[in-house]
N, C-alpha and C positions, 0 to 999 in steps of 0.2 A: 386892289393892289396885288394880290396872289395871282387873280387871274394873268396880269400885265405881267409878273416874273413868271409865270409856267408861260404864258405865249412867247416872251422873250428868248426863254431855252429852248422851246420847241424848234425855234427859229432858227439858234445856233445850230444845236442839233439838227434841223434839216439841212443847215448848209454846208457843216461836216460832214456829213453823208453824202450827199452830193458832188461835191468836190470829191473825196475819198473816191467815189465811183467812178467818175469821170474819168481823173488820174488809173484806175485801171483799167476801165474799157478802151484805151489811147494802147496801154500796152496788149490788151489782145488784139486788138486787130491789127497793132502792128505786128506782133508773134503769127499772125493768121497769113496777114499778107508774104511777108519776108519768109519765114521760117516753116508754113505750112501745118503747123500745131503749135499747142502753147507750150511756150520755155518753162521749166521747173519753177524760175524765179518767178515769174506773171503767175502760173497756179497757187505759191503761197500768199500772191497778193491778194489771188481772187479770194481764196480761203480766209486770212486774214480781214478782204471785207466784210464777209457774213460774221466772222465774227466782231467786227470792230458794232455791226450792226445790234448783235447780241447784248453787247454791253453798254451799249448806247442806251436801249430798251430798260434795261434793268437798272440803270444809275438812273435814268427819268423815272420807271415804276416806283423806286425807294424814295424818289422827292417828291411826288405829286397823287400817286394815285392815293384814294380814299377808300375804294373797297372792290372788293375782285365778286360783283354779282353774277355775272355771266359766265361762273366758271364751267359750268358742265357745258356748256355752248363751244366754250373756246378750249377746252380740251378737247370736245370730240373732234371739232374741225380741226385744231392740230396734230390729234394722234392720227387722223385720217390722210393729214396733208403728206405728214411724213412717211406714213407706213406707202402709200402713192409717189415717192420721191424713193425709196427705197426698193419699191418694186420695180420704179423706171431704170434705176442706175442698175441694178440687176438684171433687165433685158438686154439694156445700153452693153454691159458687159460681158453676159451670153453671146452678144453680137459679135462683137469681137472678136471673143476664143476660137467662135464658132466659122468666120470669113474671115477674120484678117482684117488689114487697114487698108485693101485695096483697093483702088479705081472699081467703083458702083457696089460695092458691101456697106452696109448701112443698116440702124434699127427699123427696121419697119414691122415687126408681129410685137405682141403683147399690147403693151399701152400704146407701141408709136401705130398700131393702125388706127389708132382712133385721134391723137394729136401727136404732131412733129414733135412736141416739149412737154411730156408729160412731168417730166422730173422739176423744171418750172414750175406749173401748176400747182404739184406737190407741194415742194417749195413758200412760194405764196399761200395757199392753203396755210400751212405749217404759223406760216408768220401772221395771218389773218388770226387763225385760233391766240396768237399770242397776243396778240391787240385785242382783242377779244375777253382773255383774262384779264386784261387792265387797260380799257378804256380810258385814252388820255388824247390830247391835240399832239401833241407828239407822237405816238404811237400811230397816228392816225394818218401825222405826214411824214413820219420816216416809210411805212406800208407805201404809201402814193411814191414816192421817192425811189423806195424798191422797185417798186413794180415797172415805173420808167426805168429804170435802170437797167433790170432785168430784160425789158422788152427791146432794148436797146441790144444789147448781151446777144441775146438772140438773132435779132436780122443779122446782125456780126456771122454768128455761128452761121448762119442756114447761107448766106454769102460764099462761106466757103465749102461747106461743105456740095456747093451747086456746082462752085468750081473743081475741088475733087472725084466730085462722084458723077458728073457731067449729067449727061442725057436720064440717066435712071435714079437720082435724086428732084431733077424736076418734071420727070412723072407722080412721084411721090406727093411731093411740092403742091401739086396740082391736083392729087386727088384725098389730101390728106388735111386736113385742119391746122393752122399751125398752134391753135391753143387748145381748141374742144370741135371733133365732131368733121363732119366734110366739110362744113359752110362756115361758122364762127373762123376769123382770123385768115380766112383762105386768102391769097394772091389773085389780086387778077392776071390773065394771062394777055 
């Protein structure tokens, strides 16, 4: 019977999250299409759903999980994931300072020469280690759910940014990984 009520929430749970996502990825790429960056309002949404995700995690960790074995596992992967997501938002915004938001300026040294979406990865990572301290079905299909989401997120992103940045974003594109490496996640041309 325990199992049937933890699969049950797991299930709500995955499909409040999904939905929730859904609902904001419709507003980025309408912010992308229309307006050419995201509106203030579409960013606190996006923010608000990593967090709505956060707490999702931690109201199913207090109801179901039994014992956090794997903890040095799912710490290192998420102290790693995020120190990885903070080193990427750090080039992302060296990038910046450094060109401007012009036509063909874009991250391409530190992490993006080795993947298009390093802060992703990170990201992911970050939330792996956190499933990881508390192995649950939930946990397991909010991650999968992430991760579709996120992956989704992305084509969005790199969509437009092909469009602003034209010719020398899909050079990039093309020689650059979009998740790890030259070959993992590459485009065909």
């Amino acid at each position: 019977m325990e199992h049937l009520q933890e699969a049950a929430v797991a299930l709500v749970i995955g499909t409040l999250f999904a939905l929730a996502g859904a609902r904001v990825l419709k507003h980025v790429r309408a912010d992308f299409v229309h307006e050419g960056a995201l509106k203030p309002g579409t960013l606190v949404q996006l923010i608000a759903l990593f967090c709505f995700d956060a707490v999702l995690r931690t109201a199913y960790i207090a109801a179901f999980a039994e014992s956090a074995a794997p903890a040095v596992l799912g710490l290192t992967v998420g102290v790693l994931g995020l120190a990885v997501t903070v080193f990427a938002a750090t080039a992302q915004a060296h990038a910046v300072r450094r060109h401007g938001r012009r036509a063909g300026a874009h991250a391409a040294g530190g992490p993006y020469r080795y993947s298009r979406n390093p802060h992703i990865l990170g990201y992911l990572a970050a939330m792996l280690g956190y499933t990881l301290l508390w192995p649950t079905v939930a946990g397991l299909i909010q991650l999968a759910v992430l991760a579709l989401l996120l992956h989704r997120w992305v084509k969005i992103r790199e969509d437009h940014l092909a469009l602003i940045h034209g010719e020398v974003y899909r050079y990039y594109r093309g020689r650059t990984g979009r998740y790890v490496g030259r070959y993992m996640g590459r485009q065909k041309r």
